[in-house]
MIMI-460649 format. One line per 8 residues: number of its first residue (from 0); their letters; for each residue z, y, x of N, C-alpha, C. Coordinates in steps of 0.001 Angstrom, whole numbers, padded with zeros to 6 digits. Layout:
residues N
NUM) A) Z:Y:X:Z:Y:X:Z:Y:X  ...
This chain:
residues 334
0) XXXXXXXX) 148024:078733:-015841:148657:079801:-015075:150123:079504:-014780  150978:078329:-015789:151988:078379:-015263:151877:077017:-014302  151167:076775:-013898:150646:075147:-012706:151417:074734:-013246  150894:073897:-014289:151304:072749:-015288:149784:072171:-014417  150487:071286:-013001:149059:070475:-012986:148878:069110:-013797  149840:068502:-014104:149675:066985:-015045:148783:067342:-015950  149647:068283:-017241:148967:069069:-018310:148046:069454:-018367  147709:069890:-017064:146057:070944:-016842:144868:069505:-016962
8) XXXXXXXX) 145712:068648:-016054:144265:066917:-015661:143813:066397:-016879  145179:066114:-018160:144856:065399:-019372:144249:066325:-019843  144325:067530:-020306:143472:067672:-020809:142181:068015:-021004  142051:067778:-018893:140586:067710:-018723:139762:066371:-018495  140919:065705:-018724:140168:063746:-018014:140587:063069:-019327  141147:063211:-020614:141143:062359:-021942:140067:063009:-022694  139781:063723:-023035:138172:064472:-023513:137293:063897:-023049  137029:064051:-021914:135786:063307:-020743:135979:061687:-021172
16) XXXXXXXX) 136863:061193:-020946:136653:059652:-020588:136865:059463:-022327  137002:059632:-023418:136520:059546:-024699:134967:059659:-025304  134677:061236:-024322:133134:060831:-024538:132378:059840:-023448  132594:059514:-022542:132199:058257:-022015:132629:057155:-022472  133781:056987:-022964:133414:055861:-023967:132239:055725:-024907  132219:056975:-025507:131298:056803:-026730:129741:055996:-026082  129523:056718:-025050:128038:056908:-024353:128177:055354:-023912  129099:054746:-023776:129083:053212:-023083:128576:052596:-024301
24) XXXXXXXX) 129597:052587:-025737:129131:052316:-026714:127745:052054:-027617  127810:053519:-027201:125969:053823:-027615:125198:053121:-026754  125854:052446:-025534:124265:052015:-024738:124169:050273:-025468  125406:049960:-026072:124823:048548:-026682:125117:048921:-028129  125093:049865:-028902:124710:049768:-030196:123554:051259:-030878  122185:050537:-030800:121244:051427:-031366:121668:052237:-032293  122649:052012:-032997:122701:052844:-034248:123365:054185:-033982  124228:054459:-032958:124667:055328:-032123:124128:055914:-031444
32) XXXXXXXX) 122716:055815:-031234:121611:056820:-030001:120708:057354:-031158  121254:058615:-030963:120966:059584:-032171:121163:061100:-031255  120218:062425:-031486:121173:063251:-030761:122051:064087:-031909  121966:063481:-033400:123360:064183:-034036:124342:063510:-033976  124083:062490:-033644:125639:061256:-033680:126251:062088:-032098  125432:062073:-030840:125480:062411:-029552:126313:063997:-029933  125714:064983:-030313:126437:066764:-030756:127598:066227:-031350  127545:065609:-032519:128880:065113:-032839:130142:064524:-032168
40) XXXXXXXX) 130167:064021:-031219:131086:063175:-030537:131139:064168:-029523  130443:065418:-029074:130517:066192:-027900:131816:067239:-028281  131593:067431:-029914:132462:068385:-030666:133379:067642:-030519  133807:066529:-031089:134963:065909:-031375:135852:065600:-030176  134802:065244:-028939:135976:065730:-027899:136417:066903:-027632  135968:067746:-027923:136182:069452:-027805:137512:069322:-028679  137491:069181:-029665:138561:069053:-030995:139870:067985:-030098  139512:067199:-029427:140335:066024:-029205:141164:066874:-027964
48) XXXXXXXX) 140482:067859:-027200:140853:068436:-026191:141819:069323:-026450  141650:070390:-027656:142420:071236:-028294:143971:070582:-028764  143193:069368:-029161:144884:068310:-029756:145656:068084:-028892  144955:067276:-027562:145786:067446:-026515:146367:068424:-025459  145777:069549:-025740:146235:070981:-025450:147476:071232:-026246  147184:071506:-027296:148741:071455:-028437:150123:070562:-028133  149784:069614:-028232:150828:068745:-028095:151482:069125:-026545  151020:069962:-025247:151414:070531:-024013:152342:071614:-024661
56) XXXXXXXX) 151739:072281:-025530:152061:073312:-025725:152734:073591:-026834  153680:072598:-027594:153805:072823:-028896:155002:073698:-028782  156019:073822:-028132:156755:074987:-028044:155836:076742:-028102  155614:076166:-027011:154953:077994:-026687:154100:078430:-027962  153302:077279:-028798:152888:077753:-029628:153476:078635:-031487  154451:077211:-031011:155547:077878:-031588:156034:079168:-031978  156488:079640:-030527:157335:081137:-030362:155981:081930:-030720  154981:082007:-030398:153741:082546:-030319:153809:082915:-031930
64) XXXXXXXX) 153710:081424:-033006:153470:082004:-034355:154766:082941:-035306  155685:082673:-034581:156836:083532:-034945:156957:085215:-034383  156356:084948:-033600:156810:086460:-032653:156149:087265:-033595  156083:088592:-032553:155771:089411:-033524:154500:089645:-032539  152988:090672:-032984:152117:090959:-032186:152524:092143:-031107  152670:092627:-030355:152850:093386:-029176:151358:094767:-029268  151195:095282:-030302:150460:096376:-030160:149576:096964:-028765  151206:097511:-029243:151000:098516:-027570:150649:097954:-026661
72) XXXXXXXX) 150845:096011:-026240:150033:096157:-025055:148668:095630:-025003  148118:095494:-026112:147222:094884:-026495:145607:095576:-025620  145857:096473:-025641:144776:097287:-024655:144938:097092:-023413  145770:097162:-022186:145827:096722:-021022:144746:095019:-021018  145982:094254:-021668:145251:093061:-022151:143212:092660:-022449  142583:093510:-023139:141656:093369:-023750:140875:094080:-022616  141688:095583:-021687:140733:096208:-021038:140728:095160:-019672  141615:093915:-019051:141106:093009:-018692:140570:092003:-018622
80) XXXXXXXX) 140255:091402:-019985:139226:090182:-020817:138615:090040:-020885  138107:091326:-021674:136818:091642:-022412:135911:091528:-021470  135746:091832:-020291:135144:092049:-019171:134807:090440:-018422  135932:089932:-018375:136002:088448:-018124:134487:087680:-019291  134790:087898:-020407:133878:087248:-021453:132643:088224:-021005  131999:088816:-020907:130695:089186:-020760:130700:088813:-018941  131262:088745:-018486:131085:088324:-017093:130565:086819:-017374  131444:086018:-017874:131288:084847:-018293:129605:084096:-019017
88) XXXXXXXX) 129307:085132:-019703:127778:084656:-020289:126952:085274:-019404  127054:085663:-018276:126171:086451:-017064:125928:085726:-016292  127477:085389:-015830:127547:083958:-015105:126781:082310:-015220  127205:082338:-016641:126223:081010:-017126:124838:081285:-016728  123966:082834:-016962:122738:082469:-016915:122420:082754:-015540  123427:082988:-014222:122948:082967:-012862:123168:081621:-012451  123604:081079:-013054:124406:079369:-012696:123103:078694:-013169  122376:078828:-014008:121706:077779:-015076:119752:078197:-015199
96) XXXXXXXX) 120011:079325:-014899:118519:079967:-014867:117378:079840:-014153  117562:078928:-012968:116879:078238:-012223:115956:076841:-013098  117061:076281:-013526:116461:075003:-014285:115404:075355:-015377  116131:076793:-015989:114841:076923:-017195:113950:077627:-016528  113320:077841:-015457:112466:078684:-015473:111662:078180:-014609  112576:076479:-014009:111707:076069:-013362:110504:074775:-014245  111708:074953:-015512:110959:073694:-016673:109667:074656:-016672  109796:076058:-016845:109147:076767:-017161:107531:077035:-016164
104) XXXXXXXX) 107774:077132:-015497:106938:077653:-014073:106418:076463:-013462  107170:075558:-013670:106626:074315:-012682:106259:072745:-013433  106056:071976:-012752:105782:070547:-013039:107309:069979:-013152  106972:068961:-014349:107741:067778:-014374:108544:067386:-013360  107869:067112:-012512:108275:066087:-011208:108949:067465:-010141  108620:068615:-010312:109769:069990:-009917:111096:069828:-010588  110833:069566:-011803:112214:069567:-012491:112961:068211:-012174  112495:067214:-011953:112976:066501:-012132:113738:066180:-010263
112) XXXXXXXX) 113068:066772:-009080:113363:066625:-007600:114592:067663:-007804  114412:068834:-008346:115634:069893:-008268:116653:069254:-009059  116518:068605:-010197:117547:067739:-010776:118490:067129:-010181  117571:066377:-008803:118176:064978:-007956:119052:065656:-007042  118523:067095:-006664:118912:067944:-005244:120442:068540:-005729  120085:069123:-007382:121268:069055:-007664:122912:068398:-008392  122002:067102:-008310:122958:066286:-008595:123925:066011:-006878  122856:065896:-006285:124321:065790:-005203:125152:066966:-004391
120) XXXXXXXX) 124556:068138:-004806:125195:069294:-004566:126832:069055:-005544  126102:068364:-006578:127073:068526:-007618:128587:068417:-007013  128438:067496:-006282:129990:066961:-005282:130461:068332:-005121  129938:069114:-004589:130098:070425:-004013:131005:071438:-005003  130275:071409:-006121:130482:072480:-007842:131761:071478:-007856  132397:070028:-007789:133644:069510:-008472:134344:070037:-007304  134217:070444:-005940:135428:070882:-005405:135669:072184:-005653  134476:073097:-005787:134617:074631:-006289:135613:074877:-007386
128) XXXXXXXX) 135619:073578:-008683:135996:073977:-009682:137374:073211:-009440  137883:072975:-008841:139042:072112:-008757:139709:073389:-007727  139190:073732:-006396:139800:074689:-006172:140065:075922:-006697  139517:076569:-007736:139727:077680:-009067:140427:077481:-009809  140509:076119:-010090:141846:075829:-010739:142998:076231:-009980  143454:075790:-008939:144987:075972:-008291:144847:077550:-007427  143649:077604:-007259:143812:079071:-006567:144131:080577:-007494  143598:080571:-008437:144077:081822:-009591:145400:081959:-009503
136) XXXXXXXX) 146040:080674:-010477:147860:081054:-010179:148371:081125:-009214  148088:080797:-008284:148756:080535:-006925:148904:082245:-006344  147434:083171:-006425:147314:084132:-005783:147963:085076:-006739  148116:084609:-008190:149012:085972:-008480:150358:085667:-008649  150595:084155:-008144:152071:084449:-007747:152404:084483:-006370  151663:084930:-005523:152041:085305:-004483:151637:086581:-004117  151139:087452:-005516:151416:088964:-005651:152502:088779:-005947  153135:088176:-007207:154502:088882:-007123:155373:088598:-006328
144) XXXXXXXX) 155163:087342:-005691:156681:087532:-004654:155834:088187:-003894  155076:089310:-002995:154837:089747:-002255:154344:089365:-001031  154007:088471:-000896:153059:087576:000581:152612:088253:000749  152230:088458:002136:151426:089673:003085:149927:089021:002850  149595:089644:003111:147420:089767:003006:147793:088605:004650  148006:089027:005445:147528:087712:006185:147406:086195:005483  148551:086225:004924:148040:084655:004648:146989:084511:003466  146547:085311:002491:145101:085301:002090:144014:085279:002600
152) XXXXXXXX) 143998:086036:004033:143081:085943:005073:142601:084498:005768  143889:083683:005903:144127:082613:006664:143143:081501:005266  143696:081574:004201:142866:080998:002951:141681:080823:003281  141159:082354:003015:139543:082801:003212:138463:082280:004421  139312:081856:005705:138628:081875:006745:138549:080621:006972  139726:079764:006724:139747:078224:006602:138953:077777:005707  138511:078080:004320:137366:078146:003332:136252:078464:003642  135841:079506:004548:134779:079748:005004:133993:078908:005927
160) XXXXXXXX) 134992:078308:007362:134430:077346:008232:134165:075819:007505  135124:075576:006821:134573:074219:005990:133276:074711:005047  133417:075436:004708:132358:075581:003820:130895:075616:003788  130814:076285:005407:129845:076765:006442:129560:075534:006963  130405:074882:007616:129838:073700:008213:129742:072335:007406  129967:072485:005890:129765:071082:005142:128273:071597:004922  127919:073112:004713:126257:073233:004451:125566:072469:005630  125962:072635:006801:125595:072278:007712:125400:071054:008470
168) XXXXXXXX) 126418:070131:008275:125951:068756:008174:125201:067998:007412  124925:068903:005556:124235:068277:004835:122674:068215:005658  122612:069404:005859:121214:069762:006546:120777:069118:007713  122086:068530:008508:121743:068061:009517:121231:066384:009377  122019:066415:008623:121572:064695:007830:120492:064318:006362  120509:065570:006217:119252:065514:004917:118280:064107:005091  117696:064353:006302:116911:063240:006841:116982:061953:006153  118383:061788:006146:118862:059831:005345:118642:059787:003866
176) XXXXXXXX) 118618:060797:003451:118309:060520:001851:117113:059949:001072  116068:060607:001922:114732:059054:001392:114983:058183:001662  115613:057298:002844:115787:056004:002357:116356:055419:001345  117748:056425:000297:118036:056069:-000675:117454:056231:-001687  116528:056718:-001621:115595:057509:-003218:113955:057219:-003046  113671:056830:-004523:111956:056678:-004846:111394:057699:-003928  110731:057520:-003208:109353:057836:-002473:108700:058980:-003405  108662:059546:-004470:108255:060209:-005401:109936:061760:-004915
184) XXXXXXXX) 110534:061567:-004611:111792:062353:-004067:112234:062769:-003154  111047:062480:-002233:111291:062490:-000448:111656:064068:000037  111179:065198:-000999:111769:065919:-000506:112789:066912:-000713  114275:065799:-001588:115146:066423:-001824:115644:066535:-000463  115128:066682:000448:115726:066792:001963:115877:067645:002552  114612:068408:001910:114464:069899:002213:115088:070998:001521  115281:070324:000361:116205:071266:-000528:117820:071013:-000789  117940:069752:000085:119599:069921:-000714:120379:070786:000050
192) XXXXXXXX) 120528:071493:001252:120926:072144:001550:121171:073655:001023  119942:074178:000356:119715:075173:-000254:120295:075149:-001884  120214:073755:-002177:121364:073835:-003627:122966:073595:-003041  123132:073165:-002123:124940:073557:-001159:125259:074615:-001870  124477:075522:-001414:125189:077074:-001070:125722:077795:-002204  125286:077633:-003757:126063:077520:-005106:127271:077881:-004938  127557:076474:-005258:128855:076166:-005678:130020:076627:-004293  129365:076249:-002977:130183:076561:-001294:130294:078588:-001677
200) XXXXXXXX) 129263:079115:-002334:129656:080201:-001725:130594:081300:-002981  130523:080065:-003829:130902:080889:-005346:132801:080574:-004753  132874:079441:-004030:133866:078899:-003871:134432:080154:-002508  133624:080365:-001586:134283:081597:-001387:134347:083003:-001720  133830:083023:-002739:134128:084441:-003118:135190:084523:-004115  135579:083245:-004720:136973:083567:-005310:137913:083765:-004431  138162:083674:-003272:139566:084324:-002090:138807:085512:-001793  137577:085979:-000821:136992:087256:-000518:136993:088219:-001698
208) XXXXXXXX) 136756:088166:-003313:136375:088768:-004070:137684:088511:-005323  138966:088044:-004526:140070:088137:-005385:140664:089519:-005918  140549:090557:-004970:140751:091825:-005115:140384:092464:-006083  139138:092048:-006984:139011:092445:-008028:140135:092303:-009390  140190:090964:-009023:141336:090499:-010523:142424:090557:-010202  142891:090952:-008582:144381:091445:-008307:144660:092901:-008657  143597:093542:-008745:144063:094984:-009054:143530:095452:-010386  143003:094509:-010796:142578:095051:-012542:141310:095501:-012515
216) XXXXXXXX) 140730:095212:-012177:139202:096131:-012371:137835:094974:-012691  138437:094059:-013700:137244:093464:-014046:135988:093945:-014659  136383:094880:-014875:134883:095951:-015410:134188:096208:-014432  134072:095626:-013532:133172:095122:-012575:132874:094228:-011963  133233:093277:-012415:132633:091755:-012137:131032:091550:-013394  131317:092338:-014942:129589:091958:-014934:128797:092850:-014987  129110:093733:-014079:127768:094622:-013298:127515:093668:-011915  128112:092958:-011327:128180:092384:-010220:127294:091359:-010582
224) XXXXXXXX) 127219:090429:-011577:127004:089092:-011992:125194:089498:-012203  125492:090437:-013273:123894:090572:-013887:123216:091255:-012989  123637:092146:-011818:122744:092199:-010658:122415:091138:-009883  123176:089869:-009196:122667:089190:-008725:121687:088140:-009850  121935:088315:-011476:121235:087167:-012219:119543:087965:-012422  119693:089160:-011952:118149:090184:-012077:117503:089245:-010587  118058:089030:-009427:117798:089292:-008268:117160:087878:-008570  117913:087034:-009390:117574:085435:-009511:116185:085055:-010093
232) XXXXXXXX) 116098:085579:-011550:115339:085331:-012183:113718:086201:-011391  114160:087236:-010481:112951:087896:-009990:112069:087206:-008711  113258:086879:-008483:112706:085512:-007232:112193:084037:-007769  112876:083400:-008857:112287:082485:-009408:110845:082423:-009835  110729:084053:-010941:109253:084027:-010805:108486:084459:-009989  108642:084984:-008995:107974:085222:-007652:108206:083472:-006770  108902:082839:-006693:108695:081739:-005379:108471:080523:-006190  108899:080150:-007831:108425:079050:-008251:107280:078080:-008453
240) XXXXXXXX) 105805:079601:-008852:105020:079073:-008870:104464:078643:-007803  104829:079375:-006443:104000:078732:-004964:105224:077619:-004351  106357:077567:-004519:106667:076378:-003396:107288:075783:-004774  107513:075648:-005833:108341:075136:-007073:109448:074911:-006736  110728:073459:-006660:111136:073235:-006726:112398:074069:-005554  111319:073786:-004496:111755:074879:-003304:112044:076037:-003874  111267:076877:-004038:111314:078374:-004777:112571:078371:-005389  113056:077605:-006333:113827:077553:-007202:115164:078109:-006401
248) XXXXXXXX) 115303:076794:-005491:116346:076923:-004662:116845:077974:-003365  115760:078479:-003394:116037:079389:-002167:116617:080305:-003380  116054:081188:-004406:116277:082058:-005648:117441:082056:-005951  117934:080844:-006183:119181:080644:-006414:120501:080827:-005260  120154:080702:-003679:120733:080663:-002766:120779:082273:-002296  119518:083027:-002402:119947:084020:-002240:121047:085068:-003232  120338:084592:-004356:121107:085738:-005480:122594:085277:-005574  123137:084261:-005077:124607:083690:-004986:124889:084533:-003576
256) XXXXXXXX) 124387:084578:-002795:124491:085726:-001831:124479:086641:-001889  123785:087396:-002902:124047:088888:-003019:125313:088921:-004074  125860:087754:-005085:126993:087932:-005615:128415:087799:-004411  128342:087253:-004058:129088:087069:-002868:129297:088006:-002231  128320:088915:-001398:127983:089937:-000702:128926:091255:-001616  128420:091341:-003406:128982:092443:-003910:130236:092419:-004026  131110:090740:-004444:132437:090813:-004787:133029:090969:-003705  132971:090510:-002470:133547:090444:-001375:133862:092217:-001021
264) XXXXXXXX) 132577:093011:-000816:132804:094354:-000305:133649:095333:-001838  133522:094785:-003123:134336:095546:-004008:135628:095104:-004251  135951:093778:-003233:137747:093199:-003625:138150:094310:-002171  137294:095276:-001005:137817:095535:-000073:138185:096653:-000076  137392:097089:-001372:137458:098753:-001553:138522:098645:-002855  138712:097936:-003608:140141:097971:-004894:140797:097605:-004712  141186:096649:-003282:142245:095770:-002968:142968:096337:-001505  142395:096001:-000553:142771:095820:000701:141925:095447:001490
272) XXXXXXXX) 141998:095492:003175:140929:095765:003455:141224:094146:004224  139686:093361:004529:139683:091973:004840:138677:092185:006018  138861:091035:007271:137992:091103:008107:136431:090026:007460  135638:091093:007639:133960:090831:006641:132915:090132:007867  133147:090867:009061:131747:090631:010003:131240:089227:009955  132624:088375:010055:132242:086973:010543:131522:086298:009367  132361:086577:008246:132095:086037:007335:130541:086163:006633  129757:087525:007250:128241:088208:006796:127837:087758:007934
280) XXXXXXXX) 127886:087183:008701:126659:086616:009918:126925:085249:009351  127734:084435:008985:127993:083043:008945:126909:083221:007625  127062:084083:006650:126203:083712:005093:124827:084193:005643  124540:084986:006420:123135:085268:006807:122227:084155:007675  123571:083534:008241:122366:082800:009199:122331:081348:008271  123160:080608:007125:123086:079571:006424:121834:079852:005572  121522:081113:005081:120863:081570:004253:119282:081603:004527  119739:082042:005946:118036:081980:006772:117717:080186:007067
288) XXXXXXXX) 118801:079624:007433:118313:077796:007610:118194:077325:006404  118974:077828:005404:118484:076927:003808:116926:077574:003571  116714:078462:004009:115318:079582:003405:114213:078366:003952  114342:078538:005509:113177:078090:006023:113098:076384:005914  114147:075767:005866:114649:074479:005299:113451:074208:003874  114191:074700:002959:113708:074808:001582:112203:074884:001432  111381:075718:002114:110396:075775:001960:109787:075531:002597  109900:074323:003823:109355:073379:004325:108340:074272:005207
296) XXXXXXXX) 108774:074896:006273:107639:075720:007216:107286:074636:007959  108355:073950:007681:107654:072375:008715:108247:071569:008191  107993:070301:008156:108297:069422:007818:108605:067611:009390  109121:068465:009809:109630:067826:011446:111351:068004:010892  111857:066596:010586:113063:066467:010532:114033:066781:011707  113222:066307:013228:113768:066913:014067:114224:068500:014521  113237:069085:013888:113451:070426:013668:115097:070629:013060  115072:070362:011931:116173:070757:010916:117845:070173:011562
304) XXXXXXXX) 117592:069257:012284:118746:068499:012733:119450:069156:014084  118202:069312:014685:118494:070686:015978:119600:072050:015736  118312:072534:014281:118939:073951:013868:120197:073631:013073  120926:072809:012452:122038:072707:011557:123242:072266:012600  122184:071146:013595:123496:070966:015013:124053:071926:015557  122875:073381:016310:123608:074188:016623:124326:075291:015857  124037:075479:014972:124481:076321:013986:125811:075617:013550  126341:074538:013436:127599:073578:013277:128118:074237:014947
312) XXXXXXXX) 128337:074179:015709:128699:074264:017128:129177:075975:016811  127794:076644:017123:128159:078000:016719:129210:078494:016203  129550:077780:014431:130801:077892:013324:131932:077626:013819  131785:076607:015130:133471:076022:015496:133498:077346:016579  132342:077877:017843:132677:078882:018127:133457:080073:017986  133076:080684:016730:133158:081654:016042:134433:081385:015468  134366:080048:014571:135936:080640:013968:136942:079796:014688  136814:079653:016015:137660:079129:016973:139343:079129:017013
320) XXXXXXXX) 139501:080499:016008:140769:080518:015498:141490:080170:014869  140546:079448:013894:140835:079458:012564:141149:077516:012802  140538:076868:014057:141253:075632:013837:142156:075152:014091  142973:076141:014966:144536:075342:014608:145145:075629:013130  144417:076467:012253:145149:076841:011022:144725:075436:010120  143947:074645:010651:143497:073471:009954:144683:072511:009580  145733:072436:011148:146712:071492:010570:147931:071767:009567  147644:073138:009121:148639:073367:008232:147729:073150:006100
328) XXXXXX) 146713:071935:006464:146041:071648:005340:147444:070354:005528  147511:069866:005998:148535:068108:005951:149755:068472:005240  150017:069790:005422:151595:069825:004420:151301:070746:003382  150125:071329:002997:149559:072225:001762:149266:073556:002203  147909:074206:001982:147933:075473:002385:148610:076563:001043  148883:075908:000334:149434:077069:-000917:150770:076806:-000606
């Protein structure tokens, strides 16, 4: 929160590249491929992470063990946390609940195509989480110096057209990915578009659905969460057992849509009011091409390349405004 970005990297890239050491290790010494030796070394970077957290922080921690506790504000505090932590284990199981239920519901070779579909979405989840990083502090320090809501708007909408149209080229190019992958995988093609929409739409609802944590009212982020994780798990077992892997993914694409859908309209009603229309036809109509995508109503690649082309065209239409705000990415939009 205080964009300590150096501070923030180590101590997310010396943890990591410690346990990849280990795992290099383990691949030329048997005595190391164990999964308690493996839990063990997962902790110890956890521990190694905390060390190098400290040593950032050894002042602040400092004043921290000297001070005195602050009572009185201890409730403001907790009545915005607490809420955060049960949001947080809600979250995990709308993020993660697909995989078990598709181990569950489906074949091997389901789990293992949604695996592949979401491994390259994954690209997607490292920019989500990299932009959550710099976007939190950023937006509540530009509550306090007072920045006008336009330029949050300008955020949101520039986030939205990239976001919209990276679903959209995936889809349009899905096509090339069997040539890189076993013949047994041919149709992560149909689905990687529909695992996009994750991480692309979680990524905009932290600017649309900031209004919540700008005005204090996290006691509603996990009524928000565990409604869309009901919406998830009800569709999983309704679409897994007939299209599997597919099923999975549409389940997951919608109920990230109805989270999206709730934070967005409750940051408009506790916050301020944001222009919504564009932004609910752009998630409706990605939602309807990942749907019918996903579950393969056809399987004519030409089909899919048509509908993601014009639907790409459409997005530059629509947010036609929003691209001259593009060249102000070259000198930083924060």
């Amino acid at each position: 929160m205080q964009e300590w970005a150096v501070a923030y990297s180590v101590t997310k890239v010396f943890p990591k590249l410690f346990f990849l050491s280990f795992v290099l290790c383990a691949y030329f010494y048997l005595q190391f491929q164990s999964l308690q030796t493996l839990l063990f070394m997962q902790v110890l970077s956890w521990f190694l992470a905390i060390a190098v957290m400290s040593v950032f922080l050894a002042q602040v921690l400092k004043r921290a063990m000297t001070a005195q506790l602050p009572f009185k504000g201890l409730r403001p505090l907790l009545s915005f946390g607490l809420p955060l932590v049960l949001n947080g284990i809600a979250f995990w199981g709308l993020t993660y609940v697909d995989r078990l239920m598709l181990a569950h519901y489906a074949s091997f070779a389901d789990v293992g195509l949604y695996a592949i579909a979401a491994g390259f979405a994954g690209v997607a989840m490292l920019f989500q989480q990299i932009f959550s990083t710099v976007w939190h502090p950023t937006i509540y320090r530009w509550v306090a110096e007072g920045v006008q809501l336009e330029r949050v708007c300008t955020v949101s909408a520039v986030l939205q057209l990239i976001s919209f149209l990276l679903i959209a080229l995936v889809g349009s190019f899905a096509w090339l990915l069997p040539y890189f992958l076993p013949q047994d995988y041919f149709a992560v093609e149909f689905i990687i578009a529909a695992c996009m929409i994750q991480p692309l739409f979680l990524m905009i609802s932290e600017v649309s659905g900031i209004g919540i944590s700008v005005s204090r009212a996290t006691k509603y982020l996990p009524a928000v969460t565990v409604a869309a994780l009901i919406v998830n798990i009800g569709l999983n077992v309704w679409l897994i057992p007939l299209f599997g892997a597919g099923g999975a993914a549409v389940a997951t694409a919608v109920s990230t849509g109805i989270y999206l859908l709730f934070k967005t309209e409750l940051s408009w009603r506790l916050w301020c009011t944001q222009p919504t229309a564009r932004l609910y036809l752009s998630m409706m109509l990605t939602l309807t091409g990942c749907i019918v995508q996903a579950l393969a109503i056809t399987e004519n690649t030409v089909y899919y390349m048509v509908m993601w082309s014009s639907f790409a065209v459409f997005l530059l239409y629509l947010y036609r405004d929003v691209l001259p705000k593009l060249k102000e990415l070259k000198h930083g939009i924060f």
